[in-house]
PLY file of the C-alpha trace (Angstrom):
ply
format ascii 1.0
element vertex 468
property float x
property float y
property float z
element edge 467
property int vertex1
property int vertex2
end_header
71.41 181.93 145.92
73.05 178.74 146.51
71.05 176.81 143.92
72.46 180.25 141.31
76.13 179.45 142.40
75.96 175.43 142.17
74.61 175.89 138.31
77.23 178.75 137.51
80.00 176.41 138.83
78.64 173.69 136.78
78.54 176.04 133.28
82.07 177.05 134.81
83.47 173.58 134.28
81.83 172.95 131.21
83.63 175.26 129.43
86.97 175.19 131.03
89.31 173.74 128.90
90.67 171.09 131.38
88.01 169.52 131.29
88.52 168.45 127.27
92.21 167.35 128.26
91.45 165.31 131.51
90.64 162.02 129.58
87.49 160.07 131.36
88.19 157.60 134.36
87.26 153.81 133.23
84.61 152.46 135.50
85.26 150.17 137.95
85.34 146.53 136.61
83.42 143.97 138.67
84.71 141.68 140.99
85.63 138.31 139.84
83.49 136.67 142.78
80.53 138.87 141.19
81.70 137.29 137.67
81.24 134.02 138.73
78.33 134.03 140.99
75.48 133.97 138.22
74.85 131.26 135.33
74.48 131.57 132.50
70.91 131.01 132.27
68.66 131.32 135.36
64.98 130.85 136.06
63.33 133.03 137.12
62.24 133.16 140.89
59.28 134.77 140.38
56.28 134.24 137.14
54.30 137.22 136.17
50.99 136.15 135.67
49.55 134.75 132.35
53.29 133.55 131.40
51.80 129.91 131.35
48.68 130.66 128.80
51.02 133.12 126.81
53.82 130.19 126.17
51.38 127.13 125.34
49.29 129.63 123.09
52.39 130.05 121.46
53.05 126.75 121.11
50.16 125.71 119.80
50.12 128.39 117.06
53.33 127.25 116.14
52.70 123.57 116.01
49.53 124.08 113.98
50.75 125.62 111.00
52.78 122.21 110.66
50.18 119.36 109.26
52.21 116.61 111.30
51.03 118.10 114.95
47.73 117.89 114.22
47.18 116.08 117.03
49.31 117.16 119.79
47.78 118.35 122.76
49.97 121.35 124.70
49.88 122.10 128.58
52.45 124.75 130.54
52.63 124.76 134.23
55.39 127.51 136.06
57.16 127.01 132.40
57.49 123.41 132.16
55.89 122.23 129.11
53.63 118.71 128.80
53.35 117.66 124.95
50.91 114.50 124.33
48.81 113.42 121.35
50.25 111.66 118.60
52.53 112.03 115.63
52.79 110.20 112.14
56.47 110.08 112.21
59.40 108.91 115.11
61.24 111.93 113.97
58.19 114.11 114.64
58.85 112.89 118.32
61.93 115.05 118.41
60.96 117.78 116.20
57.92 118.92 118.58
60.29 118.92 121.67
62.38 120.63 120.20
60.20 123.09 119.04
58.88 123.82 122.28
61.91 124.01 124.06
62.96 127.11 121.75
59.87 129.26 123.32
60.91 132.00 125.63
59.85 131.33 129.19
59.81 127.35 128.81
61.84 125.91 131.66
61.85 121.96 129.90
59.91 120.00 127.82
58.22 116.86 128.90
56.76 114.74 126.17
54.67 111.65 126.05
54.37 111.58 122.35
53.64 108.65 120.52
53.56 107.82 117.18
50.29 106.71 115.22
50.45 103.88 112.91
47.48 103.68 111.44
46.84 103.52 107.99
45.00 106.87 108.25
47.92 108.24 110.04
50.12 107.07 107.02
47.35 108.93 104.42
50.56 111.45 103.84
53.47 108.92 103.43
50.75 107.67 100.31
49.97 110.49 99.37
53.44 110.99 98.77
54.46 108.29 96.81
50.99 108.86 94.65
52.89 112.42 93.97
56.10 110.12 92.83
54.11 107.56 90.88
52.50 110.03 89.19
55.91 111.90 88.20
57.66 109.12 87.04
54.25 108.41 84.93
54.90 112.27 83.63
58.62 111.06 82.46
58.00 108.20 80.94
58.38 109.76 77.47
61.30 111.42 78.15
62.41 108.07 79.43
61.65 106.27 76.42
63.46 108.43 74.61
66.27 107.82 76.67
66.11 104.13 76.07
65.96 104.55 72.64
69.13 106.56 72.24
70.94 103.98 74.76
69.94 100.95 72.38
71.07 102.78 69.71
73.82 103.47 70.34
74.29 100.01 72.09
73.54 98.49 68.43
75.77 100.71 66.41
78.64 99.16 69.12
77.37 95.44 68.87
77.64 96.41 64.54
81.04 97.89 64.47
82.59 94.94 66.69
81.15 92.16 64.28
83.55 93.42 61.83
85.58 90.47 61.61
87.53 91.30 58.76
89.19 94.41 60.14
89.40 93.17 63.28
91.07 89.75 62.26
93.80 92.35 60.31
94.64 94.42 63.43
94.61 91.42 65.54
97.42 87.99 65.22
94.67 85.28 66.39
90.55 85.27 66.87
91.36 85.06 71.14
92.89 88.32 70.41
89.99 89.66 67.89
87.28 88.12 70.36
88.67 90.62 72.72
89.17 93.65 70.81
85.27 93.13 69.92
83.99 92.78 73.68
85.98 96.15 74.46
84.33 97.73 71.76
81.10 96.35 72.73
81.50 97.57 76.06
82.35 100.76 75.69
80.01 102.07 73.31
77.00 100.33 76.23
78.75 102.54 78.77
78.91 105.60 76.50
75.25 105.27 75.54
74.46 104.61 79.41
76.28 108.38 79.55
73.93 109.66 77.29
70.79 108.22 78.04
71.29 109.55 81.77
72.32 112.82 80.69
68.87 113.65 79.00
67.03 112.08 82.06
69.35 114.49 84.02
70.86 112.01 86.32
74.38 112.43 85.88
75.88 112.25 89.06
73.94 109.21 89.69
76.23 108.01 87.25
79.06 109.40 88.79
77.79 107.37 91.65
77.28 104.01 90.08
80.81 104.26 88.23
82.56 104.70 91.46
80.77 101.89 93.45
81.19 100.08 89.69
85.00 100.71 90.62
85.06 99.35 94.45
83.14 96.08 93.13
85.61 95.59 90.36
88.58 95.86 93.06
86.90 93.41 95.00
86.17 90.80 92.54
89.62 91.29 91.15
91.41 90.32 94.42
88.52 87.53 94.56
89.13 86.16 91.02
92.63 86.98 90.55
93.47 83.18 89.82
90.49 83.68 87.11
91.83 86.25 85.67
95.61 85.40 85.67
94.33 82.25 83.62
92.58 84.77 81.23
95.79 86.94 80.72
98.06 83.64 80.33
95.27 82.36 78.08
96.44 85.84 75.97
100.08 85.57 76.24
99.70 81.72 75.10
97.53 82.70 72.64
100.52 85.48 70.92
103.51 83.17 71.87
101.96 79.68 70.31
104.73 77.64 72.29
103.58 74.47 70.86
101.31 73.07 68.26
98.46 70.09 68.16
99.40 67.11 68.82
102.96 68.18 70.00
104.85 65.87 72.60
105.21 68.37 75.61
106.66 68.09 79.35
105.19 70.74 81.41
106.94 70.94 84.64
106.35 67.36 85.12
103.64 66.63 83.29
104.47 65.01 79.92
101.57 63.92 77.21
100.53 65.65 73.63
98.87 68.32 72.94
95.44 68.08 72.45
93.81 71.68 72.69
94.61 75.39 73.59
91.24 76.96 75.51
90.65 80.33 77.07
90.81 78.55 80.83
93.23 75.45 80.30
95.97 73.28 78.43
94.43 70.07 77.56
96.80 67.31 77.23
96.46 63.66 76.65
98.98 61.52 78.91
100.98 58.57 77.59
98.57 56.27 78.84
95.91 58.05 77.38
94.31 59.85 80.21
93.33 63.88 79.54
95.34 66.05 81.11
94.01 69.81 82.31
96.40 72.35 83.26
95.29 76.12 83.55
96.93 78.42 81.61
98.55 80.45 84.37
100.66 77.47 85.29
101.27 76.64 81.42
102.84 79.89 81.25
105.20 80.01 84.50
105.65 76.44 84.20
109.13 75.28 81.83
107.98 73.38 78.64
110.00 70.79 77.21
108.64 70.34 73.57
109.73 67.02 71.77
108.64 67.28 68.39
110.24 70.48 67.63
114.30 69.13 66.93
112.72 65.58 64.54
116.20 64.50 65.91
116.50 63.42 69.66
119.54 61.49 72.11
118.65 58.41 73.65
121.68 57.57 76.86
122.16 54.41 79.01
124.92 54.01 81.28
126.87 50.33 81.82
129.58 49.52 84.08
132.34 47.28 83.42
135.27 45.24 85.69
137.49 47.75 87.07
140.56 45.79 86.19
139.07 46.10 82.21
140.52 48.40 79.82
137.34 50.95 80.19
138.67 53.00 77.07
138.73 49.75 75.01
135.01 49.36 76.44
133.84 52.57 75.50
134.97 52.15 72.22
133.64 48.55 71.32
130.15 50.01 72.62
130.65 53.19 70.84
131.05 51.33 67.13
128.01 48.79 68.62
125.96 51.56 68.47
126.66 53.41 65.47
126.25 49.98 63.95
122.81 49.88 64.68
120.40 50.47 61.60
118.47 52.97 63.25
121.17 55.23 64.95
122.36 58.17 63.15
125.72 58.73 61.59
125.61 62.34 62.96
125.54 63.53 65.86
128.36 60.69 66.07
127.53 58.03 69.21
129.72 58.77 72.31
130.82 56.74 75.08
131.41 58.75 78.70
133.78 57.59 81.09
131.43 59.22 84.18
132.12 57.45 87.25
134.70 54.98 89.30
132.22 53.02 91.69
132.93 50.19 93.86
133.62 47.37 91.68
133.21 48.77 88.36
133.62 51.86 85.89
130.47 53.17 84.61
130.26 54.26 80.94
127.62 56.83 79.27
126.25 55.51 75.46
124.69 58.36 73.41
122.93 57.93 70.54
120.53 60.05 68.32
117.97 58.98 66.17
115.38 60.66 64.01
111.80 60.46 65.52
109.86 60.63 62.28
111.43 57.19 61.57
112.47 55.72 64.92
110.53 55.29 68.07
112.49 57.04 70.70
111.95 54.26 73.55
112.11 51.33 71.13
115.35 52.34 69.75
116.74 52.78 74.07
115.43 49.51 74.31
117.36 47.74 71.45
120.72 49.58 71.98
121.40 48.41 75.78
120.66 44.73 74.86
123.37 45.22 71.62
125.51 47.26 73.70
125.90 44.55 77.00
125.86 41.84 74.58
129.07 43.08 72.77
130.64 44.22 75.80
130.49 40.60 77.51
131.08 38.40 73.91
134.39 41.06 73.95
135.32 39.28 77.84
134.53 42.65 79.73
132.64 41.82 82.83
129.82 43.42 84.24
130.53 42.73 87.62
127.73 43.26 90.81
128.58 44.92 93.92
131.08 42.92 95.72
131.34 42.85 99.99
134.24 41.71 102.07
133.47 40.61 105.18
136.29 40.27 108.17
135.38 38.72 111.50
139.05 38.78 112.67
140.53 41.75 112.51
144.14 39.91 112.54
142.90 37.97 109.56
145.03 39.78 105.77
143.37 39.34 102.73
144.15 36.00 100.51
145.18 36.75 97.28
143.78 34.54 94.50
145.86 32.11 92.77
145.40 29.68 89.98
146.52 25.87 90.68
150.10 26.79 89.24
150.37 29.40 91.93
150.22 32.62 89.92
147.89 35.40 90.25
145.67 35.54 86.54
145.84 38.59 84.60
143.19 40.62 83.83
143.66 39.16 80.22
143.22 35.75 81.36
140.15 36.55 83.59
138.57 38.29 80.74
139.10 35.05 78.73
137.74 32.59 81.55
134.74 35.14 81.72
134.29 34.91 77.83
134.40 31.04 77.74
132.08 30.72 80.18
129.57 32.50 80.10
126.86 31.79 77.09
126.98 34.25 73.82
123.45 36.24 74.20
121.41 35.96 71.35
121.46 39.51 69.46
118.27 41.22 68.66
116.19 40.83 65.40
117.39 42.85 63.08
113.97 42.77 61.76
112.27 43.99 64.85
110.17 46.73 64.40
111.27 50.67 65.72
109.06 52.96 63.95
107.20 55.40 65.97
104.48 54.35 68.28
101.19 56.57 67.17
98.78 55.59 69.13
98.34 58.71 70.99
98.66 60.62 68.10
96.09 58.74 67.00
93.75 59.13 69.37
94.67 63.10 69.61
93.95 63.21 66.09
90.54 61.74 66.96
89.87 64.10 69.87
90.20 67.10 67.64
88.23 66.00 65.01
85.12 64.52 66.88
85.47 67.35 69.45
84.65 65.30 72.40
85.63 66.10 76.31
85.82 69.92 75.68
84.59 70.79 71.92
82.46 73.27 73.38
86.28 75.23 74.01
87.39 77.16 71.05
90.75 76.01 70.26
93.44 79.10 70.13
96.23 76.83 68.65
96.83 78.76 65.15
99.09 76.77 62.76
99.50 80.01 60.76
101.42 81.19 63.22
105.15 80.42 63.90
105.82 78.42 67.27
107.85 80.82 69.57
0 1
1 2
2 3
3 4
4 5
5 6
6 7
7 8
8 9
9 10
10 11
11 12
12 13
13 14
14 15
15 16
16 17
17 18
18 19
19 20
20 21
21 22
22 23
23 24
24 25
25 26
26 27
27 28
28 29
29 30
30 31
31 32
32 33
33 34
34 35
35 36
36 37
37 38
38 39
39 40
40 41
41 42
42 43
43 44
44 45
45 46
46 47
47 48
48 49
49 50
50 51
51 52
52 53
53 54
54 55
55 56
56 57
57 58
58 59
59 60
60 61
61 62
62 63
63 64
64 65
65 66
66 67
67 68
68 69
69 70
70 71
71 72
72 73
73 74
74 75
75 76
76 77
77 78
78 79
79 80
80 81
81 82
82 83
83 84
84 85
85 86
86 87
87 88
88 89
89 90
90 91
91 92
92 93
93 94
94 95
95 96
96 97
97 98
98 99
99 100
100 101
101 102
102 103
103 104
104 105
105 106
106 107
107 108
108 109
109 110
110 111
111 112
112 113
113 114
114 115
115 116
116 117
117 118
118 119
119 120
120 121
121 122
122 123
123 124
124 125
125 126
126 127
127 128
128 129
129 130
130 131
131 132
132 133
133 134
134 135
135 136
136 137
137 138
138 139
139 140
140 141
141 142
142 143
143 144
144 145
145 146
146 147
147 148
148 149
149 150
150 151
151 152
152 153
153 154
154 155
155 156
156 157
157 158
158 159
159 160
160 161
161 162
162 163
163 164
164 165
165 166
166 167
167 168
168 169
169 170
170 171
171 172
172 173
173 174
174 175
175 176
176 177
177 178
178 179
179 180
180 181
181 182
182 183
183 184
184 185
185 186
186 187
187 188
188 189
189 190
190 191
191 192
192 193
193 194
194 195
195 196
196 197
197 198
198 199
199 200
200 201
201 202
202 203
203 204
204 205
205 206
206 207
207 208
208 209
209 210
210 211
211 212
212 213
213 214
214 215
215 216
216 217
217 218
218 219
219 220
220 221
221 222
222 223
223 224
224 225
225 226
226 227
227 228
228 229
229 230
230 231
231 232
232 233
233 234
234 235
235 236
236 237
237 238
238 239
239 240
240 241
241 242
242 243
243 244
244 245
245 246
246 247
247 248
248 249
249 250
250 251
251 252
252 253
253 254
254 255
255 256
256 257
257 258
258 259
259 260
260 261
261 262
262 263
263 264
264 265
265 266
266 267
267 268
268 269
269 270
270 271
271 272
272 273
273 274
274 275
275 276
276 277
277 278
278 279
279 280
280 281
281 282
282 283
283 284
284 285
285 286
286 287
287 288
288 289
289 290
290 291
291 292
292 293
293 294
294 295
295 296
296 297
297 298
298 299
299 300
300 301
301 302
302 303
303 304
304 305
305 306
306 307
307 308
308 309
309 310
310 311
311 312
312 313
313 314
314 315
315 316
316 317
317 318
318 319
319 320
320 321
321 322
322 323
323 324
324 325
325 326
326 327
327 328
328 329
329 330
330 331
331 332
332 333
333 334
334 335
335 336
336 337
337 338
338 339
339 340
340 341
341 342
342 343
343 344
344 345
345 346
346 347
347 348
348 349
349 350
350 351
351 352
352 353
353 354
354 355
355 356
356 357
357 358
358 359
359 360
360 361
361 362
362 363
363 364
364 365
365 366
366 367
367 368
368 369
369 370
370 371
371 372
372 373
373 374
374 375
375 376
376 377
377 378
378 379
379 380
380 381
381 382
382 383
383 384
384 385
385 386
386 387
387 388
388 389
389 390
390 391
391 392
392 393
393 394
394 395
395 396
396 397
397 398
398 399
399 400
400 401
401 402
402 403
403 404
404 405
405 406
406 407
407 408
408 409
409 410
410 411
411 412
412 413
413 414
414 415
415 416
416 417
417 418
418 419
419 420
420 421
421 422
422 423
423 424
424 425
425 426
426 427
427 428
428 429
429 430
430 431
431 432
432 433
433 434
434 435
435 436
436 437
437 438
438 439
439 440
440 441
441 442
442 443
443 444
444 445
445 446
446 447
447 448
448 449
449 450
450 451
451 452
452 453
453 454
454 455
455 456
456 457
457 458
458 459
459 460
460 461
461 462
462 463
463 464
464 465
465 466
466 467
């Protein structure tokens, strides 16, 4: 009866509606002690039997469906798995362990695994590049045919830049057209490369080759950037033409004519007739004095005179010596500068010009200071020297100069005393010859024609162009 009550009770609550409302008590979380008291992986404290034979049996099924285990020998004792044998790799090594150590029920792996290197061992490795050998022997025709369409096109590049005439239009000077027909050269070798690798389809090699192209290119341009400044200035010199053959130059402070214009240099000859090679880069930073340009060029000397003279009467008197000369231009008009008081005299400036087609520019110097002092002294004005008064007394006061009549001389009469006494200089030939030294030019003229010390160097010196 009691058994009849318990399983009407039981229907009872089951149907009852409370029990569709009460909402179902959680279960009781475990304690935090109990959270923490297991690992995360265990082993076992106990082994069912056959565990051992069922994990290396596994093992070795799995390791012989791969050809490079061959040879590997499997043992399991209470889980802990013994690999030995030998491998044809060093990777295989680590490929078997793990292997095994994925294998439910292995507790570690402990290999003694070697690797075999003999050749029969290495049959596969051969084997394998037989395979590759024999598929690059497959492509060979497609590779052909890849050639072929690079070289082509290659050719059709080299064709269109060897067409000097319309190149020599587009471009002011052949430096200029050499270029444009490298450019052209090179890019219709890289566009055919494009090609050629797009029918073997290796493009992204390319892709590849371009960008480690790049990183090279940024090396070797910080590496050669003196190289390839001299190239640009070579360019720029090239356009500008700042001076022509055989112009007499002063770069920075080199001086000499100009001998030849090269893709690397400035080749000058020196005034003593040694060669001169500046690079370009230098030549076209550096501030260039050009002498032939203006045929008309100022020679100055400066002279000092007695400062008790009249040094305005001076200047004059040289001034008209000057202009007197046979070789001095009538204009510019000579000068004479008043440009310093020193010690015991008053120095004057002489200007000239003369024109150095006729005139040799250091000749005519020459002449004119010899004319100049040799009027100024035959006219009584002194050229005095540097004149020191000594004291050893500081009580001692400075003794006037007197003649024998006891009066001090003017400067007049000084002048005169000078005048009488000292010798008229002889004045210069009037026959002596000033026309313009050539030897260098001579000797430049030489240089270009024979070619020698550099005719290897295409000259880029174009006389059709104006000089900037």
């Amino acid at each position: 009866m009691k058994s009849v009550f318990a399983a009407l009770a039981l229907i009872f609550a089951a149907a009852s509606p409370a029990a569709a409302i009460l909402p179902a008590l959680p279960e009781p979380a475990p304690s935090e002690a109990a959270a923490t008291a297991s690992p995360a992986s265990t082993i076992d404290n106990t082994q069912r039997a056959g565990d051992d034979e069922r994990i290396a049996a596994r093992i070795r099924g799995i390791l012989g469906e791969l050809p490079a285990f061959g040879d590997v020998d499997v043992a399991v004792s209470q889980g802990v798995v013994r690999l030995s044998g030998t491998v044809p790799a060093q990777d295989d090594i680590a490929r078997a362990e793990a292997i095994a150590g994925r294998v439910a029920g292995v507790v570690t792996v402990e290999s003694s695994l070697e690797r075999d290197v003999s050749l029969a061992a290495q049959a596969g490795g051969i084997g394998a590049l037989r395979a590759k050998l024999d598929g690059l022997v497959a492509m060979l025709p497609l590779l052909a045919l890849a050639l072929a369409v690079w070289a082509v096109i290659a050719a059709f590049g080299y064709l269109v830049a060897r067409l000097a005439t319309l190149w020599g239009k587009l471009a002011p000077n052949s430096f200029l057209k050499d270029l444009i027909a490298s450019a052209i050269r090179f890019v219709f070798i890289v566009g055919g490369l494009v090609v050629a690798l797009d029918i073997l389809g290796a493009s992204a090699l390319l892709g590849a080759v371009l960008g480690g192209a790049g990183v090279v290119g940024l090396a070797l341009g910080f590496a050669l950037r003196d190289t390839i400044e001299n190239y640009v200035a070579s360019l720029m010199l090239s356009l500008r033409q700042p001076f022509r053959a055989n112009d007499w130059v002063r770069i920075d402070d080199l001086e000499g004519r100009v001998i030849r214009l090269t893709s690397r240099a400035t080749i000058l000859m020196s005034l003593d007739g040694n060669h001169l090679r500046i690079p370009n880069g230098q030549v076209f930073r550096a501030v260039i004095t050009n002498f032939t340009r203006n045929p008309q060029r100022r020679f100055q000397f400066d002279l000092g005179v007695d400062a008790d003279d009249d040094a305005l009467a001076a200047s004059r008197l040289g001034r008209e010596t000057l202009a007197g000369l046979p070789f001095v231009l009538d204009q510019p008009p000579t000068e004479g500068r008043i440009v310093e008081v020193g010690d015991s005299n008053v120095v004057i400036r002489f200007l000239g010009w003369i024109d150095q087609t006729q005139t040799d520019w250091w000749k005519a110097q020459s002449r004119a200071i010899p004319a100049v002092k040799q009027a100024l002294e035959t006219a009584g004005f002194g050229m005095p020297e540097p004149i020191y008064r000594l004291r050893f007394d500081p009580r001692s006061a400075s003794v006037p100069l007197v003649d024998p009549h006891g009066e001090s001389p003017s400067p007049e009469r000084r002048a005169d005393a000078r005048a009488k006494s000292t010798p008229a200089p002889t004045a210069p030939a009037d026959h002596e010859d000033v026309r313009p030294a050539d030897e260098i030019e001579r000797m430049v003229a030489s240089e270009r024609m024979t070619g020698g010390g550099g005719g290897q160097e295409k000259d880029l010196l174009d006389h059709a162009r104006p000089v900037e």
